[in-house]
Each structure stands twice: as structure tokens, then as C-alpha cells.
N, C-alpha and C positions, 0 to 999 in steps of 0.2 A: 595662486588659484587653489583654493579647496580642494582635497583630492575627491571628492564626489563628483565636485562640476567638472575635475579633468575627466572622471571614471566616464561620466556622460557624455562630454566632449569624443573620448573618445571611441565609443560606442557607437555614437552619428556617423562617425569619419569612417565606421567601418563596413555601416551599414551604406554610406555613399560609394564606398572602393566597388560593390557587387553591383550597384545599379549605375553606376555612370559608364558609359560609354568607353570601349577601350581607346586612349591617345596614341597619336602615332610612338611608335616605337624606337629606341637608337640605335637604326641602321647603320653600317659604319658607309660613310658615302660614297665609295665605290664598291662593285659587284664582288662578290668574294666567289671565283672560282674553282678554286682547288686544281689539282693536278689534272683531273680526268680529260679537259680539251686538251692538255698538252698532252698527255700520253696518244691518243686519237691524232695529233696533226705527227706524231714520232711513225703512227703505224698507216700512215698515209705512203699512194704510192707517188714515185716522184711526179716535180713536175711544176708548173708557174705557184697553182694554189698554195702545194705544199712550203714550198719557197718564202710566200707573200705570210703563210699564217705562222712560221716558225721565226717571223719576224717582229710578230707581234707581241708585247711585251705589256701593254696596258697603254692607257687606265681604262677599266673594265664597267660599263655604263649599264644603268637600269635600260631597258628599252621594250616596247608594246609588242615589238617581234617575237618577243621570247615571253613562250604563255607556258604559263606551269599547269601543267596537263594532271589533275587530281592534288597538285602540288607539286613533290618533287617523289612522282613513286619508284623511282628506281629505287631507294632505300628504307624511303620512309612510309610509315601506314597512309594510303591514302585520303585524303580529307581529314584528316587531323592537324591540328595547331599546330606539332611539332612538322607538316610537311607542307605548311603555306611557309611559314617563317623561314623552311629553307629557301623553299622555289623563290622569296622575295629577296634574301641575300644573297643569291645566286644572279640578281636579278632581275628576273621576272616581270613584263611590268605591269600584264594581266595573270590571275589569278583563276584554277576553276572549282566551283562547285556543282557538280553534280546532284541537281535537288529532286526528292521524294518527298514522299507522305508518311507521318506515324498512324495508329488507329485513330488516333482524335486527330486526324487530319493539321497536324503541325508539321511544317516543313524541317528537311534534315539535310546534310550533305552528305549522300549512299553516292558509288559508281550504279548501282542497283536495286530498285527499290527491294529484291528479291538475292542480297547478298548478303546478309549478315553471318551467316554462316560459312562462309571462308575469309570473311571480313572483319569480323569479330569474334570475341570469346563467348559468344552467346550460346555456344554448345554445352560448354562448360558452369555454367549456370541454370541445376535445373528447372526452379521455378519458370524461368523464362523459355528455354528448352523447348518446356513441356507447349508451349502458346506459338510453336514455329508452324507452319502449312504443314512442313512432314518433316518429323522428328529424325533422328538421326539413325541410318538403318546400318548395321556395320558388313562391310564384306565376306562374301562367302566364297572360300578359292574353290569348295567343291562345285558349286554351280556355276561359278565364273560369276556372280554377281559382283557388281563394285558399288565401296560406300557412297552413300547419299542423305543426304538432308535439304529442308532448304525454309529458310528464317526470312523474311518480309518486314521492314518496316512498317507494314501496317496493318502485322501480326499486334505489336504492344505499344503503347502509350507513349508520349515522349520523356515523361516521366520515369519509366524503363527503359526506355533507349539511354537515358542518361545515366544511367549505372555500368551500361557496356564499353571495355576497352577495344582500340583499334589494334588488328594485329596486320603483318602481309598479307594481301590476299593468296591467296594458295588454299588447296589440302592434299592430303591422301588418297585415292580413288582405292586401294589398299587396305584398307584402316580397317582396321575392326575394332578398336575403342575410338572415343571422342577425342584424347590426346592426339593419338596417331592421326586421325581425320585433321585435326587443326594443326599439324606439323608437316604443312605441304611447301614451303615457299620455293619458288622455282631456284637453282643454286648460281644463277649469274644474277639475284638481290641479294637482300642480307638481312636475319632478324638484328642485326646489333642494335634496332633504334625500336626494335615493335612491341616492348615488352609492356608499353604503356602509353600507349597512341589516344591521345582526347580527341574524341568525336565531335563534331561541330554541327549546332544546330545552325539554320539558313541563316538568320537573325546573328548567328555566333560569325557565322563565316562575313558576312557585310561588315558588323563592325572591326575586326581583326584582319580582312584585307585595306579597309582603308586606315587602318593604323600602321600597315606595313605600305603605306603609299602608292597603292595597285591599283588596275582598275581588276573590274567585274565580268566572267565569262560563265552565269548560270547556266546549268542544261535540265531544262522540263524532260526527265525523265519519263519514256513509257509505263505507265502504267502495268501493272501486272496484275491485278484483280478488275473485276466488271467496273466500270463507271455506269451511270455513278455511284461512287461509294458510297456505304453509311447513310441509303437514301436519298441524296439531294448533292453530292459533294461529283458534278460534273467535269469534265476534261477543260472547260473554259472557264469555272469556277477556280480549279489549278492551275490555270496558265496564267489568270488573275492576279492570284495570290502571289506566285514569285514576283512579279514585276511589281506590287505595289508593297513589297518589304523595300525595294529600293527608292520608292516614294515616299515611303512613312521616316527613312534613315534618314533622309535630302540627301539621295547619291543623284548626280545628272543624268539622263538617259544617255548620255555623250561618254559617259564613263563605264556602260554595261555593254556587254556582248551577248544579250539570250540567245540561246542555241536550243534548237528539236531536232531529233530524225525526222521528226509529222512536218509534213507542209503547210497538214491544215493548222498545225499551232504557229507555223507561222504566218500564214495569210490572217490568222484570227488579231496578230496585234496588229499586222497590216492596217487591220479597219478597226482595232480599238484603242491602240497606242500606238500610234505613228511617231512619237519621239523614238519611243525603244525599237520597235521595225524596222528604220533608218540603218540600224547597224544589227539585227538578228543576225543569225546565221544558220543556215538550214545546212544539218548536215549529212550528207551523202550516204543511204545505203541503198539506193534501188538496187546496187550489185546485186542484194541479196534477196530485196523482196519482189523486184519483176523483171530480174535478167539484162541492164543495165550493164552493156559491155564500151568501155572507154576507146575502143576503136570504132566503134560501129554508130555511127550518129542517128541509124534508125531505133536506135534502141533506146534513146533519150528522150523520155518520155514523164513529164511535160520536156521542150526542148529547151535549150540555154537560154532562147529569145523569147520564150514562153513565161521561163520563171520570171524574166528581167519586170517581163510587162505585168504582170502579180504584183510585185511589188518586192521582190527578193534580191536583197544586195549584196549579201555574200553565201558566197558558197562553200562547203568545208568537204573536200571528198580526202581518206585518206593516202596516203603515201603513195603509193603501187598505181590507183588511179591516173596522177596526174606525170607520171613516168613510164618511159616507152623506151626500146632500144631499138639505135638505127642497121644500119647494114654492118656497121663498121664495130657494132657492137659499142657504140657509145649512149650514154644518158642523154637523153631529150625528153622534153617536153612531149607530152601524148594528146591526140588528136581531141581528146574529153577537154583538157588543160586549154587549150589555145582557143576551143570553139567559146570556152565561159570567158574568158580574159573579151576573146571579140565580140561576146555580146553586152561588155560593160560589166560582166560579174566579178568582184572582187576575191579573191582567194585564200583558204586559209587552208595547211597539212595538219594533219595527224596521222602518226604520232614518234615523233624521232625520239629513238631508245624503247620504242616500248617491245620489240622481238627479241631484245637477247644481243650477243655478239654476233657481230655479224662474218665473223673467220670462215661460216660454214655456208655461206647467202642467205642470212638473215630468212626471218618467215614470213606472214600476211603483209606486214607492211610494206616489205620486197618484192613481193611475188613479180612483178612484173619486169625485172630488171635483174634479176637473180644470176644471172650468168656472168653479169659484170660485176659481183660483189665477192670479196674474196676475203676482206679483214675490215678489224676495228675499224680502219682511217676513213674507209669507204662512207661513214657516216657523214664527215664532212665536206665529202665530194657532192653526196646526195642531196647535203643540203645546200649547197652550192647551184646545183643545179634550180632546185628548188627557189631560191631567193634571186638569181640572175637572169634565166630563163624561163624558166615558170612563169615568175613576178608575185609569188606569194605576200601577203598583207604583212601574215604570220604563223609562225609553224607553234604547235604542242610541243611538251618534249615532256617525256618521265625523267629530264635531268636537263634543267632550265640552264645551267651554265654552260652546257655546249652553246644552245643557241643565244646566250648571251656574248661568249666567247668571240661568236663569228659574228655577231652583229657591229660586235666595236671593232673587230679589225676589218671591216669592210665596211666602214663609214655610215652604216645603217641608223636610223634613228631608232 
């Protein structure tokens, strides 16, 4: 061949590598877990469990129980390429993106539409910076101020979003430069992987989880500016738009799990997408916006048989909600937990790993069981609990190989 028509040849072929869809990926075909569940079932306290998992030796299986919660953020930047591909060699066999808005109303994968600033290097960039809600203010020890900033996706363009690196979430409260401010990562993660985290747009995350053979767990993030945006760009106009990136890819509604804290977003697919409603999942904070206490059933409001008759098939409250402690000072199930199992509502936790070690009683995600938590192992008991009793669908995890770990030694699919 002529070297022109190669040179042209070759030029197509490079130009098809950017616009063809990403293929599945070569996953090695079982789960690769690393050490950390076995260290966890070592600092387990004795006992049949610990027994039954220190027996466990493989082989380690993809499975829908084990949802990678931002991906795999114990290490990795969350919602980045390098922290799906973990959570999916970990296992994983749903995947989450957390979707927002840019200013021209392009979908992205933020935990926030209103984090880029301890999420990214966007501080450190000042054209972009300078375009954040509120700029970056540094601490003053004389007045006791602590640094603040705070950067929105739907401060800048997708265009500009595409030039920002993902780092750990954290900062400074400290800081009095922009370095300081962006060198917060809490010390039980790790920058060793954050120094160059790819940011994933919606569209980015659809095609690259179904190349890692996942399904789909988007969350319509809250809005943080007035709806509607930009004139015309409404709260159902955005709850549109996520659901129909997975119609336009040909993903099945059978294969996504949409999540809101809004009930109203999801009574809205209720009555406009009944394939994807089928399995939404409305997730739990009345705790914090009307008082929502997990013993008290008059405080469940709408009630469990209320949401059922809506249209609401699973429920997602996390950790501490659906665990109580008995007389005896053991884990059970709590009276929130039992009453949605018996009105037919399917269950999903979050979020195992995301407090920290647990040697000291773990935080928010324990709060309610905190007495009985003493070390690492405890993670496995909880989620023990969680998958036996409970009857959980599927738990989160910021580090998907636990709950892969425990899913194949306990026969889970």
C-alpha cells in the first residue's frame, strides 16, 4: 500500500479509536481482592462467622450485592476511571455515578454538584477559580475563621470541567493557601492513586461501566442552585435527561438502579418511566429533613405501606438506620428495617467503609450500634448482620472487595 493511503488509513483508525464506544474490558475472571478482607476476618472477634470466613479461600465472583459506592473511594478519587475499574476488579457488579449538571447543562459524575473544590484541583487553576460561587477565602487563626471555598459544577462549562484532575476528597479547614486548602485527605485513605484521577462525564461513566460488565446505579443529585436553571432547564427536565443517556446507549432499564433523596423524583419516573421506577431507589434522609427516628414508626412519614402503594420498590436508608441493639447488647435488625421488609420494600445499605476504622466505634454509619463496635473485624459482623437478618438486596461499600469477599463465601449471588 502506498504510504499516503497507509498515512490516511491510518488517520480514520484514529479518528474511529475516540468516537467508538468503549469494549468490554480484560477483566481477569475472577474478583481480585487483595488482602484487606482477610486482614478484617484476622481482627474479627471469635466465633462460628469468623471460623466459616477464615475458611474461605475463593474463587472470588462478580456479584450485584457488591455496589461500588463512587467506585472504590477508600483509595481512589471518586468517580474517576481509575476508581470504577477498581470497584469492578474487586468485583462490583453495580457501579455508582453520582450525576450533576455543568453550566450548559451537560451531565457529569460529582458526589456534589457543589464539590469541586475539595474534589478537584480546581483551586489551583486560576482562570477557573476565579468562576467558582465563592472563591477561595484562607483562614484567619486571629478570628478563629476557617478556610472556605466552594466550586459547582454548574459554575463552568463541560468544556472546563474537562480540563480538571480528580484528587481525594478532603481539605484544610486550616489553610491559608490553596495548597494547604487542597491537602486535606482524611489519614485512614491514601493520596497514592489521586495525583491524576479522570473525571467522567455521565455519557463517559455509561459507556466504561458497561465495558467493565456492570450494571448502572445513577443518583439525580440535589440541585444546589434555583431550578430552573439557565431559564427553562427544570427538576423533571433533569431527571429526564439521566434516564434517557441510558436509552440512547441501549442499556435495559433492568440493568440501572436510579436513586434520589426527592421522593418527588421518584414518583416522577413512577408515572413517566415505569421500566426504570421498577427498580429506582429512593434514598433515606428524612432523619435529617423531618425527624425521622428508626424506632419510632410515628415518625415515618409517608409510612412504609404508604411509599409501597406510590410506587416505591426499594428503599435505601443508610447503615445505623436499619441496626439496633438488643438487651443483650447484640446487633439486630431495627424496628425501621423490619417494618419495610414487611411492607414488601426491598432494601439496600450504605455505606460499609465509608467512617474510618472502626477500633474507636466507627461514626454516622454506626451511630446506632456503637457500643458493640470495638475493631476492624466488626465490619464483617455488621455486614453479616446486614445480609442475614436485615435481608439486604445490596450494601455500598467505599471498598467493594469486602463485600465481594463475603458475598462468595456465603453463597450469595
Amino acid at each position: 500500500m502506498p504510504i499516503r493511503h497507509r498515512s490516511a488509513l491510518l488517520s480514520a483508525l484514529l479518528c474511529v479509536a475516540f468516537i467508538v464506544p468503549a469494549v468490554a474490558q480484560d477483566l481477569p475472571r475472577e474478583a481480585q481482592i487483595g488482602p484487606r478482607p482477610f486482614y478484617l476476618v484476622d481482627k474479627m472477634k471469635d466465633g462460628p462467622l469468623k471460623q466459616k470466613l477464615q475458611q474461605c479461600t475463593g474463587p472470588f465472583h462478580k456479584t450485584d450485592f457488591s455496589i461500588g459506592h463512587r467506585g472504590a473511594a477508600l483509595q481512589f478519587p471518586e468517580h474517576t476511571r481509575e476508581s470504577y475499574s477498581a470497584a469492578a476488579r474487586m468485583g462490583a457488579g453495580v457501579i455508582e455515578c453520582d450525576v450533576t449538571f455543568t453550566k450548559d447543562r451537560q451531565l457529569v459524575c460529582r458526589h456534589s454538584q457543589c464539590d469541586l473544590h475539595t474534589t478537584t484541583n480546581i483551586l489551583s487553576l486560576p482562570a477557573l477559580a476565579a468562576k467558582c460561587t465563592m472563591p477561595f477565602i484562607p483562614a484567619d487563626p486571629a478570628t478563629g475563621r476557617k478556610a472556605s471555598a466552594k466550586c459547582c459544577t454548574s459554575d463552568i462549562t463541560l468544556a472546563e470541567f474537562r480540563t480538571l484532575s480528580a484528587k481525594m476528597d478532603g481539605f484544610n479547614p486550616n489553610a491559608t493557601s490553596v495548597a494547604e486548602y487542597q491537602n486535606g485527605t482524611p489519614r485512614w485513605r491514601t493520596d497514592l492513586y489521586s495525583h491524576s484521577g479522570t473525571l467522567m462525564t455521565h455519557d463517559e461513566s455509561i459507556a466504561l461501566i458497561r465495558s467493565l460488565g456492570a450494571k448502572f446505579t445513577p443518583e439525580l443529585k440535589a440541585p444546589e442552585v434555583a431550578m430552573p436553571f439557565d431559564g427553562d432547564y427544570t427538576q423533571e427536565k433533569y431527571a429526564s435527561q439521566m434516564l434517557r443517556a441510558y436509552k440512547d446507549a441501549g442499556i435495559p432499564a433492568r440493568d440501572v438502579f436510579a436513586q434520589s433523596f426527592s421522593l418527588a423524583d421518584i414518583l416522577y419516573w413512577v408515572r413517566t418511566e415505569p421500566e426504570f421506577a421498577a427498580q429506582a431507589v429512593y434514598l433515606e434522609d428524612r432523619y435529617e429533613t423531618s425527624g425521622l427516628h428508626p424506632a419510632k414508626p410515628e415518625t415515618w412519614k409517608p409510612t412504609m405501606a404508604e411509599l409501597k402503594a406510590q410506587g416505591v420498590k426499594i428503599l435505601a436508608p443508610p447503615i445505623a438506620m436499619m441496626l439496633a441493639l438488643n438487651d443483650k447488647r447484640e446487633i439486630v435488625p431495627s424496628e425501621y428495617a423490619k417494618a419495610a421488609k414487611a411492607a414488601g420494600l426491598d432494601l439496600i445499605g450504605w455505606s460499609l467503609e465509608r467512617d474510618g476504622p472502626l477500633d474507636r466505634g466507627g461514626g454516622f454509619y454506626h451511630k446506632s450500634i456503637k457500643a458493640a463496635i470495638d475493631r476492624d473485624g466488626d465490619t464483617l459482623t455488621v455486614l453479616d448482620v446486614l445480609a442475614q437478618q436485615v435481608g439486604v438486596r445490596g450494601m455500598f461499600s467505599d471498598w467493594p472487595a469486602t463485600t465481594t469477599f463475603y458475598a462468595s463465601c456465603t453463597g450469595m449471588k
